[in-house]
C-alpha angles and dihedrals in degrees: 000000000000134000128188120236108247119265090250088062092226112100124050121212119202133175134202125236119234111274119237119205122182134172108247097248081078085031124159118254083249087067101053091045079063096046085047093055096052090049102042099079094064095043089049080055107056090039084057093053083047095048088051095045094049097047108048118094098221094048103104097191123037109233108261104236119244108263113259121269115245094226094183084054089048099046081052095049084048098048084046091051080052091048095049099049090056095051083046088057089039085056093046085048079063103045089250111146094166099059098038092059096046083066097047086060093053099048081044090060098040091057090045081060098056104041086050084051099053110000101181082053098120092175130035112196117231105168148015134199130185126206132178125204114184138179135208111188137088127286079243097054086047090050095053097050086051098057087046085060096049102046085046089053089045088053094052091256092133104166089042090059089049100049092047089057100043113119094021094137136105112185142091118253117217099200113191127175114207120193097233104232097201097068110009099074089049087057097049099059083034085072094029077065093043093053097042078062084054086246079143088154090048098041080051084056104042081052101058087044090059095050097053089061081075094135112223110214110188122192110194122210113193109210095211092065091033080056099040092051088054098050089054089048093057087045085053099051086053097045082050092076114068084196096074128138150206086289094059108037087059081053102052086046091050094049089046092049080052107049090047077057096056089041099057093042085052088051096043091052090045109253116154119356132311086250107046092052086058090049090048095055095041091056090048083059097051093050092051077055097053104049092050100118098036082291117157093214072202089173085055100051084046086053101056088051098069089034083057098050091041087062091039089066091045097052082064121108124250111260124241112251 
């Protein structure tokens, strides 16, 4: 959802988009390309050990090739673990030291699963949340808030600053919670000990405590550069055909004129680097360059790409330790 920055250019206004949560078993693609990179290493592994077995000449018999993980079964095995922790809390709320570890055993044996399932796995995904910021105003109005903020953080007027630059995002955020298996299930028959000793208080709090290890991962997508790119892509399509005429080559001028735009409001909101946003316009105007003539500028458009890519992953927040 979009709000316009106010006419005095002071005060930006941004709103948050609505939030949509969903269990992984209905995940975003987003989600499973997490899920795959956390399960790649092991399958590049065992394709290796094929590989090897099939191609030497004194191996008899080629390696049979380890069966493929259901991902979508496994996502499932990791959100019941969670569930089960939390009844097992709820039990523990009613003194109930039976049933709550009837439910440790059951997310124990959720997350054995798992980890027999995918051993090198460091991370199982249990959720997943997605939230939009965006921002109407011009590159101008964002650049004088800015410099509101910084002469107000220079001045020692800390909470003023921040006030002035809240907001000041345009992106979308993929937030994802991932139980963390070397230590979690440890926790979990950690409490399950601590309530067969009728420590129900202390096994309520080890449990909090492991819930609160759920490790947050966020992956943000600026929409300047998401808009920009698309704008470059389109441009690319119409330079393609060397048939072109008047038409397209107004279009390709227009979606260039926008993604230096974008460019310029994601610079000035401080996406990428400095740098790479440099980098970035001076290759749109490259490519306005090479299709003059009806030319594809076809490397160029190749180039931006990766550019592109390259700000994208800076734009990323720094991980918690």
């Amino acid at each position: 959802m979009r709000c316009p920055l106010p006419t005095n250019e002071l005060v930006p206004s941004t709103t948050k988009g609505k939030i949509m949560k969903r269990s992984f078993l209905a995940a975003t693609a987003a989600s499973a390309l997490i899920l795959t990179a956390g399960c790649s290493k092991q399958d590049a592994n065992n394709e290796a050990a094929t590989n090897a077995a099939t191609g030497a000449a004194s191996a008899p018999v080629a390696a049979t090739p380890a069966p493929p993980v259901d991902r979508a079964e496994l996502l499932q095995d990791a959100v019941s673990a969670l569930q089960e922790t939390q009844n097992a809390l709820a039990a523990l709320d009613n003194k109930d030291g039976k049933a709550a570890t009837a439910a440790l055993e059951r997310a124990t044996g959720k997350l054995e699963i798992v980890l027999a399932r995918n051993p090198s796995l460091a991370l199982a995904p249990v959720d997943v949340s997605v939230i939009s910021y965006d921002v109407l105003g011009s590159v101008d109005a964002v650049k004088a808030l800015r410099k509101s903020a910084e002469e107000a953080l220079e001045d020692g007027r800390l909470q003023e600053a921040r006030h002035l630059i809240d907001g000041l995002a345009s992106e979308t955020v993929v937030r994802t919670s991932n139980l963390p298996l070397a230590t979690y299930p440890d926790a979990i028959k950690a409490a399950a000990a601590l309530i067969a000793q009728g420590k129900l208080d202390a096994a309520k709090a080890a449990l909090e405590a492991a819930l609160g290890t759920i490790v947050i991962r966020d992956v943000i997508h600026p929409l300047p550069l998401i808009r920009a790119s698309a704008a470059i892509e389109e441009a690319r399509n119409l330079a393609a055909n060397a048939q072109r005429g008047a038409g397209d080559e107004a279009r390709i001028k227009q979606l260039l004129n926008t993604a230096r735009e974008q460019l310029r409001l994601g610079q000035a909101l401080g996406y990428a680097t400095k740098d790479q946003m440099k980098e970035l316009l001076k290759t749109v105007d490259e490519i306005e360059e090479g299709t003059k003539n009806k030319g594809a500028a076809t490397s160029i458009f190749d180039k931006i790409r990766d550019f592109f890519k390259k700000a994208t992953q800076s734009s990323q927040p720094a991980q918690k330790k």
